[in-house]
N, C-alpha and C positions, 0 to 999 in steps of 0.2 A: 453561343459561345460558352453561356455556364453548363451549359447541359453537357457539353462535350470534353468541359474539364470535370466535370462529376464522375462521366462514366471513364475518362482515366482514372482516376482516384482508388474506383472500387472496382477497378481492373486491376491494381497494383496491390492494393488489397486483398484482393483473392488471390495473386498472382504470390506474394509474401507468406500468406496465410496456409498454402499447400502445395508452393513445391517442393521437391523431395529432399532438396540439402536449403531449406527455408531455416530461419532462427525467429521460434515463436518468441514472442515478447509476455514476459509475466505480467499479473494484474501491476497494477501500481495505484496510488492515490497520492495525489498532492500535499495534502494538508500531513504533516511533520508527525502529530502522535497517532494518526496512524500508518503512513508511509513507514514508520520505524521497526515499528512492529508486523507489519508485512515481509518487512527486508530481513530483519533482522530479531533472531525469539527474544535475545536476551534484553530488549525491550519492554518486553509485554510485566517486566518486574518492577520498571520503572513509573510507580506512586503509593503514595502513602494511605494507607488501608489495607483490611483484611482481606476485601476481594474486588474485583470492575471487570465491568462490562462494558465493549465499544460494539456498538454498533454505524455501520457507515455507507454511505451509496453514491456513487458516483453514475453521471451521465455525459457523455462528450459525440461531436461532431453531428447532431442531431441537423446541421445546419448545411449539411451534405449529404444528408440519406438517409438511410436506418441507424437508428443510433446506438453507440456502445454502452450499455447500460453494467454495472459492478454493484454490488452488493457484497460487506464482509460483517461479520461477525465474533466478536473475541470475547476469553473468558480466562481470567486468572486471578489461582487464590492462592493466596501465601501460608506458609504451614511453620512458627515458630518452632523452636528444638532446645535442648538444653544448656548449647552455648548461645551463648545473647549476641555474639557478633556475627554466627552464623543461620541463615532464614531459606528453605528451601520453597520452591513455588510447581506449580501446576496449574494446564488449563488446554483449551482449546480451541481452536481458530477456523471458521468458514468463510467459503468464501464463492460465490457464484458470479460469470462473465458470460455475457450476450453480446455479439457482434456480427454485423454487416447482414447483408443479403443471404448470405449464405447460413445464418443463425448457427454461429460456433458457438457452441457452449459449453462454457467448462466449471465442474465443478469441484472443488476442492475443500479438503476435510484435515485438518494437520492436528496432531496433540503435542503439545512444551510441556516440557520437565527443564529445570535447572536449579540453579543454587545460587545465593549472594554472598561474599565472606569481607567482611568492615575491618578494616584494619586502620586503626587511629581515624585520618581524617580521608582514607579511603576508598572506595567498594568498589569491587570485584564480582561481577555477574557473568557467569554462562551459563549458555541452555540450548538443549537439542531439540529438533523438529522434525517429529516423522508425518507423514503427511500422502494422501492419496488422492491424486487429480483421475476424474474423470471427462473426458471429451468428446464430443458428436459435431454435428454438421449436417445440413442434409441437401442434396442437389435439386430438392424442389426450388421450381422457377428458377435455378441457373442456366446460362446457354455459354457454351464454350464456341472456339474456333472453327474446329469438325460440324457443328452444329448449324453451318450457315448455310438457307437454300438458296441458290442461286437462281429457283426456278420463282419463289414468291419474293424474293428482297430481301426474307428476314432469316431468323432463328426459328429450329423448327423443332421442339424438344421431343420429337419422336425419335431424331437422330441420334443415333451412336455418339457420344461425348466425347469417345475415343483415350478417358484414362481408364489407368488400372487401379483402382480403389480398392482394397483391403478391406473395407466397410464403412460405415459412415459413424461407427464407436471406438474408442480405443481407452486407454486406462492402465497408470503405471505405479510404484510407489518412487516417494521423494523422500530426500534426507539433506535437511538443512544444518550450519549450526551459527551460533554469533555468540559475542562477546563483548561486554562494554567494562568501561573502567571510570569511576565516577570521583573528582576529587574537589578539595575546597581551597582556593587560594585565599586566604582572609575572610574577614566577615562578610564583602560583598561580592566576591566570585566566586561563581562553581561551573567545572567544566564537565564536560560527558565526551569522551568518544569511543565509538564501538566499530566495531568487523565482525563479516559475515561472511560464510559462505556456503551458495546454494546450490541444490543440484548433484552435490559430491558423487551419485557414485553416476549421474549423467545417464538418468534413465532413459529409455525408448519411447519415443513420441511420433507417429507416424499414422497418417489413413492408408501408408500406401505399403503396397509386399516388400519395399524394401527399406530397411533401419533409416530412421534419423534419430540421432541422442539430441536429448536438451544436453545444452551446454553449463558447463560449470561456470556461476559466478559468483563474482568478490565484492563484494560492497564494504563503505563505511561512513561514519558518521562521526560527526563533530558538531556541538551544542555548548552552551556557554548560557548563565544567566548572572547579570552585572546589575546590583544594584545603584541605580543614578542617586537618589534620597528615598524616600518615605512612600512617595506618591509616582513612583517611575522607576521603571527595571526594561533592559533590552538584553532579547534573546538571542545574537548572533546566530546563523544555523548554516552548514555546510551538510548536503548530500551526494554521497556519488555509487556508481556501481557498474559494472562491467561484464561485457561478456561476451564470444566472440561474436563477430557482426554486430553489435549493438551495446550503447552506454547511454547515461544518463546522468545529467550533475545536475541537485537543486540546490541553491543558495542566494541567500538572502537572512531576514533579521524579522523579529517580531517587539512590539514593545506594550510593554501591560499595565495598566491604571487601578491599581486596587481603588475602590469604590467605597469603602466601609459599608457595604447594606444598602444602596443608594437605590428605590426600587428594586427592591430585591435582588441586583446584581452585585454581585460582591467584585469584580473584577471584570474588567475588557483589556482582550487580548489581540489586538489590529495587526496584520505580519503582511510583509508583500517577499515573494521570491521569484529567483530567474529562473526556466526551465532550460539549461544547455548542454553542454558538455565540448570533450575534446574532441575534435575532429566530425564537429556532428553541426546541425542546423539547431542556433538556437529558436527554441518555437515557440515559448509562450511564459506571460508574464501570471503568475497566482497569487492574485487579490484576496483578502477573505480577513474574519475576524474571529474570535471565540469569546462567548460570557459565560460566569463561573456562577451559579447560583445553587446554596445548599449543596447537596451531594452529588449536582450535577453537571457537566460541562458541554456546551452546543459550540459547534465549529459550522461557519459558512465563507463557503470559497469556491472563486471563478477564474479558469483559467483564459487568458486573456491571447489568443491566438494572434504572433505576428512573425511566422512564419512565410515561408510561400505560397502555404497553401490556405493565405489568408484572400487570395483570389478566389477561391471556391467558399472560406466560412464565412465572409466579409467579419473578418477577428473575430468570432465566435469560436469557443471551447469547450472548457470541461465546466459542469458545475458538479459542486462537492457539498457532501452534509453528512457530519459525522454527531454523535450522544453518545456522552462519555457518562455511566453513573459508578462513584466507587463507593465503597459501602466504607466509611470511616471503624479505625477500632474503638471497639467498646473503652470509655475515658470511667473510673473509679469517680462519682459527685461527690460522696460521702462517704464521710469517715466515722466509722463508731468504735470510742475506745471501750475494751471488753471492761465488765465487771471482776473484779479483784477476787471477791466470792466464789465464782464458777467460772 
């Protein structure tokens, strides 16, 4: 019985993955800093230093087949200017995807530019993203329909597969952009939310002779961080995003424990969120925690599958592991008052 829900699975799979009015689904990651900045550039402006680096990897459904394996990479440096309440930024973003039987692989390359502009208790971020995905595939060890002998019982990859493949490469350029808007309700609240939108001019994505566009989508985002006293703050977090055939809402809350130095961790950051959305199956619950030490930040998290097709993972998901290091600015120790003389 499990075996005959598996080989649905990655029948639907393949089935999703390449037919010709199919709606690929972009990378995604669970965990909130960096889900943000994947969705949205004008993210990657959001923390305090001169420059950081995310590095992050993801692995999901290993517990059904071949597993989906993600790997990204981020890089942004902030560049001050002559007015002090405005900060322009640069960087760049990769990002490689491995999936199913079929080894789709796609790799993608994007560079951000934007700006931030502070006005009182404020800020105003936008930023563009041009970006170039490349994708493969290969029909080794696939067996299609056409493919079936009727003379041995099986699949006979000598057979004609009976599509019309274009090639097993393709390759297109992207243009995303986003926006956040960051402000302070009093001493202990500060909210964030942002929009996006990807895909705009809805380039051509296809193995096969005839077009399929990626589809244009809109995202956004909603964050909030409330101080409870001294010793506790909760992160509220609302994600959603859109696109046709396919959406995605994450939401839930995080809460943080500064630590003052306690073993060298200066903060734990424990968060649980729903994965669901409108009109869709919610599928999984994301467990996971962050600790802040010196200039660095580690995220671990598990998506907790209770979906349908929790008959095939027995609730097994995604695991997530993200390292955040940001390079703080240079702070003035010392002050020397000059000599009067020279």
């Amino acid at each position: 019985m499990m075996s005959k829900i598996r080989l649905v699975i990655w029948f639907l799979v393949f089935l999703f993955g390449f037919a010709k009015d199919s709606y690929t689904q972009d990378v995604h990651f669970s965990q909130r800093l960096v889900g943000n900045r994947q969705l949205n550039p004008s993210f990657t402006n959001r923390f305090d230093g001169n420059f950081q680096v995310i590095t992050a990897y993801r692995q999901q459904w290993q517990s059904v087949g071949v597993p989906f394996t993600t790997g990204s990479l981020f890089f942004t440096k902030k560049f001050k200017t002559a007015i002090p309440v405005l900060e322009w930024f640069a960087g760049f973003s990769y990002a490689n995807d491995k999936s199913g039987d079929a080894k789709l692989t796609m790799s993608q390359f994007q560079i951000n530019a934007g700006a931030s502009y502070r006005y009182l208790q404020h800020k105003f971020t936008f930023a563009i993203q041009n970006g170039w995905i490349a994708k493969s595939f290969s029909q080794s060890g696939l067996s299609f329909p056409s493919q079936y002998d009727r003379n041995t019982g099986g699949f006979n990859e000598t057979l004609s597969s009976g599509e019309s493949f274009a090639g097993e490469n393709t390759s297109y350029f992207d243009l995303n952009i986003g926006g956040t808007w960051e402000t302070e309700l009093g001493s202990n609240w500060k909210m964030t939310s942002g929009v996006s939108l990807n895909h705009l001019i809805e380039p051509k994505e296809s193995f096969f002779d005839q077009g399929n566009r990626k589809n244009r989508g809109v995202g956004g985002q909603f964050l909030a961080d409330k101080k409870i006293n001294k010793s506790l703050y909760i992160h509220p977090y609302l994600s959603y995003y859109w696109a046709r055939g396919a959406s995605e809402m994450l939401i839930g809350s995080a809460v943080s424990f500064p630590l003052n130095g306690v073993k060298k961790i200066e903060e734990l950051k424990p968060f649980l969120y729903l994965r669901t959305g409108i009109d869709r199956t919610t599928d999984a619950f994301v467990l996971g925690s962050r600790a802040s030490f010196g200039k660095f930040d580690l995220g671990l998290s598990y998506d907790i599958n209770i979906s349908d097709l929790e008959l095939a993972s027995n609730y097994q998901g995604g695991f997530e592991l993200s390292l955040i290091f940001t390079a703080r600015n240079p702070q003035l120790k010392n002050i020397r008052i000059p000599c009067e003389r020279y």
